[in-house]
N, C-alpha and C positions, 0 to 999 in steps of 0.2 A: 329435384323434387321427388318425393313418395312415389311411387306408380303404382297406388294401391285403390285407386278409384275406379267405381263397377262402372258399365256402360247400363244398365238399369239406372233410369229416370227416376228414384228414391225419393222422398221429402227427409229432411232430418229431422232429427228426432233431437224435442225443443221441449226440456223440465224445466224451463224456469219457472212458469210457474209453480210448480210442485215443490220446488227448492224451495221460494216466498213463502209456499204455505207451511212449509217446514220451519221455515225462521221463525213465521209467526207464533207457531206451537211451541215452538223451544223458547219464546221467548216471551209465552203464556206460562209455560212451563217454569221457566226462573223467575217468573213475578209470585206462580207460589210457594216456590220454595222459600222467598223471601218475607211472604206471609205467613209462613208455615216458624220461619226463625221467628216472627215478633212476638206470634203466640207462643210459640214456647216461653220465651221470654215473660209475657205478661203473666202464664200461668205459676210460671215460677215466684213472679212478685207475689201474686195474690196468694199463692199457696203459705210465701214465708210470712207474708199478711197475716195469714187466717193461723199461723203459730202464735202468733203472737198476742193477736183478740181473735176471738171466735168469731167476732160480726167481720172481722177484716178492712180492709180501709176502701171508701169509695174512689180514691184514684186510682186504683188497681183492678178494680172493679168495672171502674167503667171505662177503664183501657181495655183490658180483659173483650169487658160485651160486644164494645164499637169493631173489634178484631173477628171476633165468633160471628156476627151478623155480616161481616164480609164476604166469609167464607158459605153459610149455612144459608143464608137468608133470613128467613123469622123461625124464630125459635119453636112455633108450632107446627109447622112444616113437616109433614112425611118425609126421611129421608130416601134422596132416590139413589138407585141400584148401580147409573151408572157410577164409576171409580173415580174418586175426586184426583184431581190435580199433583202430579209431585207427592209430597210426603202428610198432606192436609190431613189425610186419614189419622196419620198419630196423631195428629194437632187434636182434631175431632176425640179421640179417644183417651187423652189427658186432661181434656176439659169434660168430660162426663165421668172420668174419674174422681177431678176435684169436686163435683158437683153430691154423687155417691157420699165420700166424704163427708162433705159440710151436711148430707140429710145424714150421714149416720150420727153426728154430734147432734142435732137435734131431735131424732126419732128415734135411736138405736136400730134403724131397720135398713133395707137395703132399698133403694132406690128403684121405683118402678120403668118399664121400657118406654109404658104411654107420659111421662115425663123425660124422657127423652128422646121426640119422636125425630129430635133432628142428627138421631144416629143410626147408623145398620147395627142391624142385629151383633154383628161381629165386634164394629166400635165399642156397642155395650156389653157383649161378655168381655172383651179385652181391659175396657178400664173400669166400666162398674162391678164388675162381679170379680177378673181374675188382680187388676192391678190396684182396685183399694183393699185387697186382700191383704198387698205386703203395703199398703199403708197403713192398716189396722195393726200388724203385727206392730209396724215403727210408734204407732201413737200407743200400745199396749205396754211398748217396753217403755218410753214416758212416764206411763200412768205407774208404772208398777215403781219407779226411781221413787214415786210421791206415796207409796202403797196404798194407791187407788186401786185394791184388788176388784173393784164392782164393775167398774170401768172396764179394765183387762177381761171379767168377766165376761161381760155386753159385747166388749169385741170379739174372744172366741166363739162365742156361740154362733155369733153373726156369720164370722171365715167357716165356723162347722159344719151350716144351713146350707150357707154358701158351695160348699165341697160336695155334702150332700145331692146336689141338685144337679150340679157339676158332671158328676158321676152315671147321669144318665144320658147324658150327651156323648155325640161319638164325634170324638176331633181327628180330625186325620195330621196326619206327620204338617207342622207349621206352626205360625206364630199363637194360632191359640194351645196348640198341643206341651209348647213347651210353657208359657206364660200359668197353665193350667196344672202342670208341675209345681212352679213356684207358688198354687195355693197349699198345697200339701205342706210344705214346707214353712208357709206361715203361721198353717192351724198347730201344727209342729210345734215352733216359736212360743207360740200364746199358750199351749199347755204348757210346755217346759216354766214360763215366767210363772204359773199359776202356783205350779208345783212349789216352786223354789220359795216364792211369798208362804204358801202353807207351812215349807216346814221351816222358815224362821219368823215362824207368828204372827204372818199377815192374816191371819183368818180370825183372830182373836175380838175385832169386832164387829164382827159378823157373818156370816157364810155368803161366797157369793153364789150369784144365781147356776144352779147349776144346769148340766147339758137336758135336753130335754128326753124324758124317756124315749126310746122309737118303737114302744108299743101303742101310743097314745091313737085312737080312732081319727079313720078321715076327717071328720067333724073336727077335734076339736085341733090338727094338726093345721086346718084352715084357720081357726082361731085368732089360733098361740105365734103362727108362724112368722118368722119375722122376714120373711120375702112374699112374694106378689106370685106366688103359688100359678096362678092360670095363667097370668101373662107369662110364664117363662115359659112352661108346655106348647103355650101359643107359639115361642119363640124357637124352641126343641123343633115343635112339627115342619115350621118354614124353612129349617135350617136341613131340617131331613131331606122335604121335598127336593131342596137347592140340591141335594149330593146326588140325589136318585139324575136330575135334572145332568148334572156331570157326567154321570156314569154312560149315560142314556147319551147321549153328545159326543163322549170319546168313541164308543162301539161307533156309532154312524160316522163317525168321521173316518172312522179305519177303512168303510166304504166308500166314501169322496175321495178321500185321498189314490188310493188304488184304483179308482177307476181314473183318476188323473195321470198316475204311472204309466199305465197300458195304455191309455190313448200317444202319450210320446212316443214306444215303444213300438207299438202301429203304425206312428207315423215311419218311423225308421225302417221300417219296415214297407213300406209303402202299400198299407193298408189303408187307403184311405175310409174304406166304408166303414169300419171297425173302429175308426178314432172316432170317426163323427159321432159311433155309437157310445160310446163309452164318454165323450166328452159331453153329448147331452145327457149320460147317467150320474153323469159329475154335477153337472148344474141343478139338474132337477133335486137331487141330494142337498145340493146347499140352500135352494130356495124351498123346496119344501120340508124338508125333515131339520136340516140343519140351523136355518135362518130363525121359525118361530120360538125353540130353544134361548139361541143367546137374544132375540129380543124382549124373553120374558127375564132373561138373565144376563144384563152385561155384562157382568164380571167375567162371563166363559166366551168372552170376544177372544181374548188373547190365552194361547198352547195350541190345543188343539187344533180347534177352526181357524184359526190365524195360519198353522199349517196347512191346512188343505185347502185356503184362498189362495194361498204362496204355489203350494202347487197346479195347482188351477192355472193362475198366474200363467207357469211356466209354460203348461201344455197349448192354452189359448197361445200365447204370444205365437209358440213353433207351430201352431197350425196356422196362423196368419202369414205368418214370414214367409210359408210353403206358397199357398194356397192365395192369398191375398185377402182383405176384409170381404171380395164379396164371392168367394170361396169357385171363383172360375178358372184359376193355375194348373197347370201342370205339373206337376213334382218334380218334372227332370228341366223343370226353369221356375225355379223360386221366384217369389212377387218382391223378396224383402221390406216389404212393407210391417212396420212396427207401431203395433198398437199403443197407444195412449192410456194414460190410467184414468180417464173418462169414458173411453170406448167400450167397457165392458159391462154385460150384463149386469153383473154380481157389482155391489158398492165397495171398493178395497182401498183399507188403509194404506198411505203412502210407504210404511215399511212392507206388505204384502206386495205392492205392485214392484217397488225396488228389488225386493228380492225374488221372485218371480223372474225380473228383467235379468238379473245376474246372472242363474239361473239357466237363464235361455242362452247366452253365449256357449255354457258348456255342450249345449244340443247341436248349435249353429256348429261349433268347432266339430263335432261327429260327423254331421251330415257334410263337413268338408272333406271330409278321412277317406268315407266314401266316395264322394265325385272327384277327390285325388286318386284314385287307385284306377278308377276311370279316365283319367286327363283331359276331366273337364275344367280346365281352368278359368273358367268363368263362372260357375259356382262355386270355386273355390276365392275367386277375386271378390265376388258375395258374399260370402262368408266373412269373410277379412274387414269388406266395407263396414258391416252392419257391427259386428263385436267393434270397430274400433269408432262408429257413431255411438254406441251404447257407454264404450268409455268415456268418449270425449263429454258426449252428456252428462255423465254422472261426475265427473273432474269438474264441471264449471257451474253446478249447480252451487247456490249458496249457500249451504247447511243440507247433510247428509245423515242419518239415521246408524246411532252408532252400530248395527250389527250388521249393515250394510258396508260399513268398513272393513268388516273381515271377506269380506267376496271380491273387494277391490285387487287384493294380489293375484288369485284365479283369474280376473278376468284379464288381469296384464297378462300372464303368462299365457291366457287362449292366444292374444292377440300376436303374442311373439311367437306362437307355436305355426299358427296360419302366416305369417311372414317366412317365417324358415320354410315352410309347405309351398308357398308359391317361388322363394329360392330355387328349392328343388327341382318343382317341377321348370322351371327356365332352364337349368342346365340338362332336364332330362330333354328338352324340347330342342337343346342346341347339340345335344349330338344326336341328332335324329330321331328321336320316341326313345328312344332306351332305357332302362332304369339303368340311373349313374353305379349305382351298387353293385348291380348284378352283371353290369359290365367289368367294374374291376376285377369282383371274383371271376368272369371270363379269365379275365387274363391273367390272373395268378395262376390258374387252373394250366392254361399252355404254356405258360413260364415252368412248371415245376415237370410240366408232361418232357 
């Protein structure tokens, strides 16, 4: 058998529930991706529907809604901030596309937000504003095969307005940054068709509407305009705050995080007064400066703050394993005791406290390096115990968090690194304390003398 068991009275360290909860997300998780295919699918009918008659057909229709109220709830509903499910977000954002659409066949105007309250802000520039852009270009180049220049008309102006408005928003590098390119390119589109009808005589009966001065007064630009002018600025300023709201979240985190560094660092160092300090400057960071942030703003759960939970994560666990949960250890005889991802102050995602955990073997593995150089072999048989309870746990949980699969080889190889370490030290212990190494160079050294 192994002779790798500590003589510390340990509990093991038992995720299965945290695996269950993981299955059950994952497999929350593929029921919407599976919702997320039907609606595409039904948008797709409806859309080839609505080519075909403008009313579209009520089986498409009312597959389409029964699908959309799965996901959204009631269609008058605020939508809320936390991040939908899997991929539902396009689903959402293709169905407020086709929506954009069908009001621009009947209004020639663009679709207001408070008609779409069951989308984020972002859903509705992605498909109302950037992506019936290039379906106006598609239905312009239609109209123009039938030299429907009026038409073609109604739709540039529309993408022009649209661009216009566009333009004063600041999109940072992503999906609306590039999608916001492909309106440039549509308004592109829809002049070129206009041109081409003019000069072989589409204009001959009658001129279409043309672009709107951009001298025209605030008055009458509210007028004329064929977008929802206020609501968009409404949507400009939220969308500002959100980034300020970012910016203001990564600085402080560069704070929690580091202060979560230098507490491991301290510990290694057997400071203990200094970890303590810096690991309540970590806390207090996350629940006061950091926590109000992303609960005004889900979206910025995950980057930043998700790494300085993860780091957190790490630092708690190694001052637990030192120290013990009620912080009365000695440093030169570890508690090995290993926190639970219930036991902590802070609320952390089961990928934070996993990766945290993994994590913590790389520290465990240090602090063996050292009480090996000492021949302490009972923190070093510590050490061993504990990384190879944190694999064994993570090996039999039922469903694992895929980026927690890349720390699984790390953590093999701590554990085979701390077996080779207690290797050694047995044959240094069986030729009497000696280091086995530096005995050989002894005696190369009087062999050549």
């Amino acid at each position: 058998p192994i002779r790798y068991e500590s003589t510390h009275s340990v509990a093991n360290l038992d995720l299965s529930e945290l695996g269950q909860k993981i299955a059950k997300s994952e497999e929350s998780r593929n029921d919407a991706f599976q919702t997320g295919r039907e609606m595409k699918t039904a948008i797709l009918e409806a859309r080839y529907a609505l080519e075909k008659d403008a009313s579209g057909t009520s089986e498409s229709s009312d597959k389409l809604e029964k699908l959309f109220s799965s996901v959204v709830g009631s269609i008058s509903a605020d939508a809320d901030r936390t991040p939908r499910e899997a991929n539902l977000s396009y689903s959402i954002e293709d169905y407020v596309r086709l929506e954009a659409f069908k009001h621009f066949l009947s209004t020639a105007k663009l679709i207001s937000p408070s008609q779409c309250k069951y989308a984020t802000d972002e859903e509705y520039l992605a498909g109302a504003c950037m992506g019936m852009a290039q379906d106006l270009a598609r239905y312009g180049l239609g109209r123009a095969t039938e030299r429907d220049v009026h038409s073609v008309a109604l739709a540039r102006n529309l993408v022009d307005e649209i661009l216009d408005e566009l333009l004063q928003f600041d999109f940072r590098n992503g999906p609306l940054r590039r999608k916001y390119d492909g309106t440039k390119y549509a308004l592109k589109s829809l002049e070129t068709l206009l041109y081409e009808l003019s000069v072989t005589g589409g204009l001959a009966d009658g001129e279409p509407a043309k672009k709107k001065a951009r001298v025209e007064d605030d008055g009458d630009k509210e007028n004329t305009s064929l977008l929802p002018k206020a609501e968009l600025q409404a949507l400009r300023l939220r969308m500002e705050h959100r980034d300020e709201l970012r910016e203001k979240l990564i600085k402080k985190c560069r704070d929690g995080q580091k202060a979560a560094k230098q507490s491991i660092f301290a510990l290694h160092r057997n400071d203990r007064k200094r970890a303590d300090l810096l690991l309540g400057q970590c806390e207090t960071c996350i629940a006061e400066e950091l926590l109000p942030i992303v609960n005004e703003e889900p979206r910025l759960r995950y980057g930043s703050f998700a790494n300085v939970l993860e780091e957190y994560a790490e630092a708690k666990l190694f001052y637990v394993w030192l120290f013990g949960k009620n912080g009365d250890e000695e440093v030169d005889a570890p508690s090995g005791e290993l926190l639970g991802p219930q036991e902590f102050t802070v609320q952390l995602e089961p990928e934070e406290y996993l990766g945290g955990l993994c994590d913590l073997t790389g520290e465990v593995g240090r602090y063996a390096v050292q009480r090996g150089t000492a021949r302490d072999s009972d923190a070093v048989t510590l050490s061993l115990h504990s990384n190879r309870q944190i694999l064994v746990a993570l090996q039999v949980m039922q469903r694992v968090p895929g980026g927690i699969n890349k720390k699984m080889d790390q953590l093999r190889r701590s554990v085979e690194k701390l077996e080779r370490m207690l290797y050694e030290m047995s044959l240094s212990e069986a030729t009497g304390g000696r280091n086995v190494n530096a005995a050989s160079d002894d005696g190369a050294k009087q062999e050549e003398g």
